[in-house]
C-alpha atoms as one frame of an Amber mdcrd trajectory, in Angstrom:
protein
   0.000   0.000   0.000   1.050   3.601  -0.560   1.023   3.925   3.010   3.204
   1.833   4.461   6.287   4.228   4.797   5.776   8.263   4.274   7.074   9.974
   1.471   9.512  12.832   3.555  11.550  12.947   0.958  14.620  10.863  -0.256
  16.915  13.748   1.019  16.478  14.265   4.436  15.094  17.857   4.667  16.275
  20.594   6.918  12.768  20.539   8.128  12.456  17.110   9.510  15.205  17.818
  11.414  14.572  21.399  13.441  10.946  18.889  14.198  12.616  16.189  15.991
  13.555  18.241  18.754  10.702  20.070  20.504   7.398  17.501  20.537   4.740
  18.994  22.298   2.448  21.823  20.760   4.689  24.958  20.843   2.427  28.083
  22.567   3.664  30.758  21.084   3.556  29.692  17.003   0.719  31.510  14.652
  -2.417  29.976  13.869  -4.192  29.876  10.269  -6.153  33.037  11.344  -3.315
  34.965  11.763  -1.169  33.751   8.748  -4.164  35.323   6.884  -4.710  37.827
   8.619  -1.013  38.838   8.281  -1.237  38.320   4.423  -3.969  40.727   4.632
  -1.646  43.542   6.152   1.705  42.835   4.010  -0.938  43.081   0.529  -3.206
  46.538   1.923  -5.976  44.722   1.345  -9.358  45.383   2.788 -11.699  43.191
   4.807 -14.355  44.831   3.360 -15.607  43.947  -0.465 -16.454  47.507  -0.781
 -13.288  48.780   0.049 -11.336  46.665  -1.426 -11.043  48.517  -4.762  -9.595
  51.531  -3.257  -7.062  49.062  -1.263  -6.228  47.772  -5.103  -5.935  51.142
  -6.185  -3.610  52.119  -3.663  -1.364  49.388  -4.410  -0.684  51.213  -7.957
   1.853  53.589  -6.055   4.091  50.892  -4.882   5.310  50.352  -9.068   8.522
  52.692  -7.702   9.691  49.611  -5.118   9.920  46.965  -7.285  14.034  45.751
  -8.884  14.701  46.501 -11.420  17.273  43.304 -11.907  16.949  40.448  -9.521
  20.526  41.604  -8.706  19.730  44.317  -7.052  17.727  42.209  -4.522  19.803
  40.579  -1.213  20.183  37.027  -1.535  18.282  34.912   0.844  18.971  31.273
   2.795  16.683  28.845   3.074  16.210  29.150   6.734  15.056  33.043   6.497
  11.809  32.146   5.063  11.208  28.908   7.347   7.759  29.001   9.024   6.257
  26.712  11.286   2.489  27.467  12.038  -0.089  25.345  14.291  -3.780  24.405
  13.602  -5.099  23.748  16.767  -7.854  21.095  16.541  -6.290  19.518  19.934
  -6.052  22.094  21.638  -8.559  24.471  20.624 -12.081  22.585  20.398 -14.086
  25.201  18.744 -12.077  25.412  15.582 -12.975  21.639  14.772 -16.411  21.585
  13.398 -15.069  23.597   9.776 -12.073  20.436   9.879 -14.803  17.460  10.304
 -15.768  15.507   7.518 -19.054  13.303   7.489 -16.297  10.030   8.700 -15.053
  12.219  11.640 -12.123  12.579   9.961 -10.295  15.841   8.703 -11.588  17.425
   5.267  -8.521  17.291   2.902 -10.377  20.277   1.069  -9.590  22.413   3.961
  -5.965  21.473   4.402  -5.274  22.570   0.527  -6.907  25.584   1.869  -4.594
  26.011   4.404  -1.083  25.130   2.190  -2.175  27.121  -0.194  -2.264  30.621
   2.065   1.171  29.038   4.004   2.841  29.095   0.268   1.926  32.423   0.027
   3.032  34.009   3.302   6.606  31.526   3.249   7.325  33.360  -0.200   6.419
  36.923   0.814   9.011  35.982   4.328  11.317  34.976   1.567  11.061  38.385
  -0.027  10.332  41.116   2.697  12.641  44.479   2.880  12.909  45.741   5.964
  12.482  49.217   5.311   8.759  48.262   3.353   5.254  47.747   5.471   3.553
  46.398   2.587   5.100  44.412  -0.161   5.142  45.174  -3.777   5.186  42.053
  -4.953   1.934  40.306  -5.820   2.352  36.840  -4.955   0.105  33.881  -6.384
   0.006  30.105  -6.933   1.023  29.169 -10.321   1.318  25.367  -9.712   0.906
  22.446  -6.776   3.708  19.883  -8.291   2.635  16.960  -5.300   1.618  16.642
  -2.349   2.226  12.884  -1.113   0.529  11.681   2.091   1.622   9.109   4.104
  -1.219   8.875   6.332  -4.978   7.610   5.643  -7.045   9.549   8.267  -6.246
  13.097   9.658  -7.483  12.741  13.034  -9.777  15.863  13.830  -8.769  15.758
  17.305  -4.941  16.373  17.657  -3.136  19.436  16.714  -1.532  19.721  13.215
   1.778  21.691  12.421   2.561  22.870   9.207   6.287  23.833   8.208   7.936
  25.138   5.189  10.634  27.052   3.258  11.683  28.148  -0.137  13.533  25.358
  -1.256  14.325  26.808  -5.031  14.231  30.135  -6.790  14.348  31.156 -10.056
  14.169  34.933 -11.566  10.113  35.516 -10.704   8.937  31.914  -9.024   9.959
  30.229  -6.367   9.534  26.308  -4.848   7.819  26.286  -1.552   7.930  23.051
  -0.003   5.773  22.214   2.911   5.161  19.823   5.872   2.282  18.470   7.701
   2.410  16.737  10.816   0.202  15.526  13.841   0.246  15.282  17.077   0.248
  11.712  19.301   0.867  11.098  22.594   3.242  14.026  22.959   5.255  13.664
  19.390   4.828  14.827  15.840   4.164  12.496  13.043   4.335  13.240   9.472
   0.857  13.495   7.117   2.043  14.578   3.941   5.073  16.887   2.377   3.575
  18.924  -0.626   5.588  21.038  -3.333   3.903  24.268  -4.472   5.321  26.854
  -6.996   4.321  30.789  -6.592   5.088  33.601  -9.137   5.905  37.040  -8.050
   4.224  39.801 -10.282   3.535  43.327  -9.737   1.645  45.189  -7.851  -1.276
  44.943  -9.792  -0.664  41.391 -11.061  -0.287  41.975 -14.158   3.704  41.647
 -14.787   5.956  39.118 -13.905   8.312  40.589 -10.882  12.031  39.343  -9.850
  12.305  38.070  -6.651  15.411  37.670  -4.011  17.994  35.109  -5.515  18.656
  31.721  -2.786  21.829  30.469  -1.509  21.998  27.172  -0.078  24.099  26.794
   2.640  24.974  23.337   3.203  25.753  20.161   0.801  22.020  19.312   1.836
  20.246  22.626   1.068  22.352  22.226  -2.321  20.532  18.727  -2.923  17.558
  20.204  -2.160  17.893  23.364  -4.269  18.908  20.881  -7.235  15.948  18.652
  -6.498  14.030  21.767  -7.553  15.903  22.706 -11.069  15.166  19.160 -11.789
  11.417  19.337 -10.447  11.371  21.981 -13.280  12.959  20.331 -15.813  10.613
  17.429 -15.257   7.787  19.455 -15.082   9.089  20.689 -18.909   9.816  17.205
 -20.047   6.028  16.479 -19.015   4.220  19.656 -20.227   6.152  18.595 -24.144
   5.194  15.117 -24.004   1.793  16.023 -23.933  -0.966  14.003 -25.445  -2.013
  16.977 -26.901   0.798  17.838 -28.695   2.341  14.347 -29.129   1.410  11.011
 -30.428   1.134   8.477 -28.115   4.200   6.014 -27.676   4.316   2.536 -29.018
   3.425   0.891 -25.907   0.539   3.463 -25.415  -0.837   2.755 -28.646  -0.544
  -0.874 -28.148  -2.402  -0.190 -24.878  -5.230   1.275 -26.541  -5.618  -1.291
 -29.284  -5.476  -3.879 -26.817  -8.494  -2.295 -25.148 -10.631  -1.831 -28.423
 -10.205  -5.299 -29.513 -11.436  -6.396 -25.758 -14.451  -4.476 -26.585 -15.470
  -5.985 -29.611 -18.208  -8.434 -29.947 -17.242 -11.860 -30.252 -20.960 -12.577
 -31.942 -19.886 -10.151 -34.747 -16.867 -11.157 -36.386 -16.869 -12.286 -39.968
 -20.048  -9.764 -40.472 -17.504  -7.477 -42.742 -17.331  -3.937 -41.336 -20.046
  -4.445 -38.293 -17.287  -5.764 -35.792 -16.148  -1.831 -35.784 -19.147  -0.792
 -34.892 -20.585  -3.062 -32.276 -18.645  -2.551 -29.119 -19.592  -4.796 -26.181
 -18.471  -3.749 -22.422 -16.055  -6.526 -20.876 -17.101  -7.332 -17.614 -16.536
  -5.945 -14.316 -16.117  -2.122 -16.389 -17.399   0.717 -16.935 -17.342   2.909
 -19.944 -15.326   6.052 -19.437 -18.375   8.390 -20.280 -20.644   7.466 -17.610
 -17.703   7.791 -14.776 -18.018  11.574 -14.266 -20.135  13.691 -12.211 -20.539
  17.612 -12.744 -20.567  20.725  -9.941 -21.557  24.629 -10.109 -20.185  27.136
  -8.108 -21.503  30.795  -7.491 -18.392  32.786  -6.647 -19.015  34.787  -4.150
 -17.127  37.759  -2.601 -16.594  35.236   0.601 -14.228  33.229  -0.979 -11.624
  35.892  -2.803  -7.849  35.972  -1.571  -6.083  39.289  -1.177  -5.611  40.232
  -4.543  -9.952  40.367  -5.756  -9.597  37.333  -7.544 -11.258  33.927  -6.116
  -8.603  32.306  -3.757  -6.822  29.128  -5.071  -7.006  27.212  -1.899 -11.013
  27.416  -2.445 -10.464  26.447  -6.038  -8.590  23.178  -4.726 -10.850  22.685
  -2.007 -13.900  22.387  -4.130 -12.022  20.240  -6.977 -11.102  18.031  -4.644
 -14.692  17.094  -3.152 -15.855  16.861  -6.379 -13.367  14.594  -7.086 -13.349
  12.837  -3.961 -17.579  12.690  -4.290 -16.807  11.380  -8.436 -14.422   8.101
  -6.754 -16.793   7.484  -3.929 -19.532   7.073  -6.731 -17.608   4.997  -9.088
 -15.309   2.657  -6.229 -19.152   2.122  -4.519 -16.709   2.874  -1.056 -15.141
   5.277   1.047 -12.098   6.197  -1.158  -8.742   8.215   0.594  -6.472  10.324
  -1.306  -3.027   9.271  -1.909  -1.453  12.031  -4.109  -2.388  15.226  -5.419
  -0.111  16.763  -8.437   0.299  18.850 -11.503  -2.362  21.158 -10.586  -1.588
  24.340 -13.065  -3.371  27.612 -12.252  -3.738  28.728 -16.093  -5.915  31.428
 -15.367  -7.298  33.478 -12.566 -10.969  33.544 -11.663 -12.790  36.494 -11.062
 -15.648  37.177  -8.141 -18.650  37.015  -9.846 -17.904  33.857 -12.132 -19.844
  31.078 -12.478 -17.572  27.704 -12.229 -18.313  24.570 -13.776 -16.781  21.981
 -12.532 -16.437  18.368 -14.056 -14.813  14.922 -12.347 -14.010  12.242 -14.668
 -12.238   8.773 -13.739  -9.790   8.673 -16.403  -7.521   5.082 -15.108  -7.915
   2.563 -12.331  -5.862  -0.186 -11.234  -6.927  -2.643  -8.208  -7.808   0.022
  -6.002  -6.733   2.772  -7.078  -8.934   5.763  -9.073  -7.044   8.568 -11.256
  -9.558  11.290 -11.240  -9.365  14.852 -13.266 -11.217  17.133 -12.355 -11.693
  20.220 -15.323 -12.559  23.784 -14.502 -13.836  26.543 -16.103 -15.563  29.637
 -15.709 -18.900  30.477 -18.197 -19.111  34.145 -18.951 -23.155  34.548 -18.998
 -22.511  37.857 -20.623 -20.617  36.803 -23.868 -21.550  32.940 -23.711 -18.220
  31.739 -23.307 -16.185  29.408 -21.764 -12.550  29.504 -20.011 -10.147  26.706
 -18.644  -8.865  27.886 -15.290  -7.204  24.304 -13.876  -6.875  21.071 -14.535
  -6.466  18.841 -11.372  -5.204  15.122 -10.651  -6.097  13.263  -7.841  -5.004
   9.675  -7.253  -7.502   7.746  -4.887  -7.214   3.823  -2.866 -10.878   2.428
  -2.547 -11.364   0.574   0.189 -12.436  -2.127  -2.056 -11.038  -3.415  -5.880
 -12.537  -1.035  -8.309 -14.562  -1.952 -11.954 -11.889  -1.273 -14.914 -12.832
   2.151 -16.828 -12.769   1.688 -20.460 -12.520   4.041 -23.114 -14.962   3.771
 -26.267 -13.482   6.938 -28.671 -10.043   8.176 -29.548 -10.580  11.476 -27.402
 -10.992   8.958 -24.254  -8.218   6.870 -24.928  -5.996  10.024 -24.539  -7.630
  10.585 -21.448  -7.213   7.329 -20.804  -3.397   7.317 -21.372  -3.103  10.843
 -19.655  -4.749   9.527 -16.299  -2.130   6.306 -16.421   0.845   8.353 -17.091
  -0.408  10.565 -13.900  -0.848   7.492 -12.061   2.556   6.155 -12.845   4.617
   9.199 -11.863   2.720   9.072  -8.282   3.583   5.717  -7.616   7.431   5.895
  -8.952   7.237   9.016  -6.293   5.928   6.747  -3.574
């Protein structure tokens, strides 16, 4: 199983290691509340939805405090943006009823929530000058690479900490990687480790923006610094093998010819052309078309981040139940996410939107579901339509799971997509 030994990565992280030392719940760390509260006061923005366009407009000014060259910016080490932060659900009853899912479990869709604002406030600690209040920089999500988990069930009962640094910079983005751990009898256990990317632009967000260069410090913080050049590299290497600009490779193609001749109708053959046509589902399957499930969302003012623009962490939080609702459906069984990765944020979504939301199974294997989950926002205005993410979640069922099967070419590549998804998460764990 997937779970048998946690996924803190191969190189033993600088994190792990300040961890091991203090165990119980540390007083005097910041809570979720106040790492947004303190994104709220390093951005100028407003608490109110009304004001909020004047707090925007005031931003404009800071244009003059932005490099020029990332040169001019002071180098940074790893350790100057390390956070650790505490969500209380031990310790601090009241807080647990937004955490509890229907299994008395933690909601997942709430911890993407809360990695997603901890990316943000690690990179703007990675960037501050003392001299400024507010920062110049607008910082957003651009990409979750993975987050691995190593543990089935959050328990909604014991305090979490979450930890993380800058682990790799380039000239306007920067690798965040993060920790999650829990709390039993008096020591910290790791949940998952997740790998976010954020993009500095400017104040206004509409420009990329340089941001402070990173030194490693030690042969291990120059391991992990290279583990991050080739996280991008293999994120390249991905994004250009694409299905949709690529064929498919031998052994893919074999794949899906293998798979249309299974779904041929034995009764058939010898009837000339007919055999094409008739396609017969093997047993224990399901066709690929009738393994999705749709969702709406109104977005509301509630749910924007700091910048006016609907927060990412609500974006994930949503695409995962959907997904998580779209396995349950199809596995007929409680399923539990194993991996989450390649999550690109193509474009921003604006208050206001409508967002249509669609979960499709694209592979299984045994127990396991690859789900994708497509977004996009419907202008009701002009009529049209807008990618804003793909997702990919990777799911265990409690129980073995029916085989999906593709019927047309356009499914097969889905098809193929969802196993090559599937197959980087499990060479990761």
């Amino acid at each position: 199983s997937a779970y048998r030994l946690c996924i803190m990565r191969k190189l033993p992280s600088i994190l792990a290691r300040t961890l091991t030392s203090g165990t119980s719940a540390s007083p005097g760390l910041p809570d979720m509340s106040e790492v947004r509260s303190k994104l709220r006061d390093i951005v100028g923005a407003s608490t109110n939805w009304r004001d909020h366009v004047q707090a925007m407009q005031e931003r404009k000014a800071l244009h003059t405090l932005l490099a020029k060259r990332q040169e001019d910016l002071p180098p940074r080490r790893m350790k100057d943006s390390y956070l650790e932060v505490i969500l209380p659900l031990g310790s601090q009853p009241e807080i647990r009823e937004k955490y509890l899912n229907v299994h008395n479990s933690v909601r997942f869709g709430r911890i993407l929530e809360d990695l997603d604002s901890l990316g943000v406030l690690i990179c703007y600690t990675h960037t501050k000058q003392e001299m400024q209040q507010r920062s110049p920089l607008s910082i957003v999500t651009a990409l979750v690479d993975k987050i691995n988990l190593c543990q089935k069930i959050i328990h909604p009962d014991c305090d979490i900490k979450f930890t993380g640094n800058v682990s790799w910079v380039g000239k306007t983005s920067m690798e965040v990687r993060m920790h999650m751990l829990q709390q039993h009898d008096g020591d910290y256990s790791p949940v998952l480790d997740a790998t976010f990317v954020m993009v500095a632009r400017d104040p206004e967000n509409k420009r990329p923006a340089f941001v402070n260069p990173l030194i490693p410090e030690s042969p291990e913080e120059e391991e992990i610094f290279k583990q991050g050049e080739l996280n991008k590299l293999k994120r390249i290497e991905f994004s250009t093998a694409s299905l949709l600009k690529m064929a498919p490779t031998a052994e893919e193609r074999n794949i899906v010819h293998d798979i249309f001749l299974n779904t041929l109708d034995p009764r058939q053959e010898g009837v000339g052309t007919v055999s094409f046509r008739s396609r017969k589902l093997p047993p224990n399957s399901v066709w690929i078309e009738d393994a999705k499930l749709k969702g709406l969302e109104i977005c509301h003012p509630e749910e924007r981040n700091i910048f006016n623009r609907i927060f990412g962490g609500f974006l994930m939080r949503k695409a995962f139940e959907l997904g998580w609702a779209t396995a349950c459906s199809y596995g007929s069984s409680r399923p539990f996410i194993v991996s989450v990765d390649d999550i690109m944020f193509q474009k921003p979504v604006e208050v206001g939107s409508l967002l249509l939301l669609s979960g499709q199974v694209c592979y299984t294997e045994k127990n396991y579901i690859q789900i994708r989950v497509h977004s996009e926002v419907y202008n009701a205005n002009t009529k049209e339509h807008h990618t804003t993410n793909i997702f990919h979640f990777t799911f265990i069922s409690e129980n073995e799971v029916p085989q999906v099967v593709p019927k047309t070419y356009g499914e097969s590549m889905l098809y193929l997509d969802g196993k090559r998804h599937f197959t980087a998460v499990m060479k990761e764990i």
